[in-house]
C-alpha distance (Angstrom), angle and dihedral (degrees) to the residues before:
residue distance angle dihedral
X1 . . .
X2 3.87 . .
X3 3.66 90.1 .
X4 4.12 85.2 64.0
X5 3.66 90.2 77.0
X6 4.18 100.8 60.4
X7 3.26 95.0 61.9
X8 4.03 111.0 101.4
X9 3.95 95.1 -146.6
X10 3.96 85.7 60.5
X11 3.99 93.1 43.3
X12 3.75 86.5 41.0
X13 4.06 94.4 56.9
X14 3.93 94.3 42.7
X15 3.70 93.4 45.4
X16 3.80 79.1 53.7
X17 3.77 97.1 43.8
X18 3.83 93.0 48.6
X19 3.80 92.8 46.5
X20 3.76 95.4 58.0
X21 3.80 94.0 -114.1
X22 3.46 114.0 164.8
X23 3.80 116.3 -148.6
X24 4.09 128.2 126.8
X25 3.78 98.4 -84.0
X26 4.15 87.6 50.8
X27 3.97 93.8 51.1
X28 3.56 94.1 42.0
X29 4.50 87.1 52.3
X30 4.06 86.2 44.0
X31 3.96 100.3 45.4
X32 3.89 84.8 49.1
X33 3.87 88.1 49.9
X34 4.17 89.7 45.3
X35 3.75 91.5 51.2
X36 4.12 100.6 47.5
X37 3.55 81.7 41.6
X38 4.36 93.3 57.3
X39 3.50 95.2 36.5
X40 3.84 85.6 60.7
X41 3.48 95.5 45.4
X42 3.75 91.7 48.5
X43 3.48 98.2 48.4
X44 3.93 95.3 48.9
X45 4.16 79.0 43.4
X46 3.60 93.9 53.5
X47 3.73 93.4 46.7
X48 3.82 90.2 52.4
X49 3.67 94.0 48.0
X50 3.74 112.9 33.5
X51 4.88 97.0 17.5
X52 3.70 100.6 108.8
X53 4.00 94.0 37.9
X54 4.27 103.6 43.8
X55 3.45 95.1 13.0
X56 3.28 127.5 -102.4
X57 3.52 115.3 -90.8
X58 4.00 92.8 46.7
X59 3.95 85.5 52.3
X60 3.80 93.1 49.4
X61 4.08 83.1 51.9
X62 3.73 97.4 52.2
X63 3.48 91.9 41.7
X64 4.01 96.4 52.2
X65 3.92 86.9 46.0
X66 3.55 103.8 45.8
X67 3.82 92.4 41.2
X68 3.64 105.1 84.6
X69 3.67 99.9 43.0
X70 3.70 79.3 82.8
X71 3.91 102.1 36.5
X72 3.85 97.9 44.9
X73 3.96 96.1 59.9
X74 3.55 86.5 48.3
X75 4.03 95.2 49.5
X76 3.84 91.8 48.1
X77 4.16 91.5 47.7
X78 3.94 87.4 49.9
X79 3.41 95.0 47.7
X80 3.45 95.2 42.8
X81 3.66 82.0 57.3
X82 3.75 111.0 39.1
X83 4.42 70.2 57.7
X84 3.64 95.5 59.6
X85 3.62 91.5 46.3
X86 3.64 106.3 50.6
X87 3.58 90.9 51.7
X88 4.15 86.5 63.8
């Protein structure tokens, strides 16, 4: 696992990922990030909103599935953007 580190396609891609540089590899890595990140968020919303009445675990479930319907649109438009406007 230590060895993954020497190679210079790995240091290349997390020099690029830490940088901010926006190519297909990067978006791919950050729209990955995005959704883990909503489907937490919408299961710990889901439990706040809906525990006591559907239980908890089934709202924690609805809320990590339905969450990045709305969060990966708005990851692709922003990259898309943040795109358009680097090359400017």
């Amino acid at each position: 696992m230590r060895d993954i580190f020497t190679y210079s396609n790995v240091i290349n891609f997390l020099t690029s990922l830490a940088d901010g540089d926006l190519n297909i590899a990067t978006e791919f890595v950050w729209l990955i990030i995005a959704a883990a990140l909503s489907m937490v968020g919408g299961a710990i919303g889901g439990m706040l909103l809906a525990g006591k009445d559907i239980g908890y675990q089934f709202s924690a479930m609805l809320g990590a599935l339905f969450a990045p319907a709305g969060v990966i649109p708005a990851i692709f438009l922003g990259l898309a953007a943040l795109n358009l406007l680097t090359n400017y």
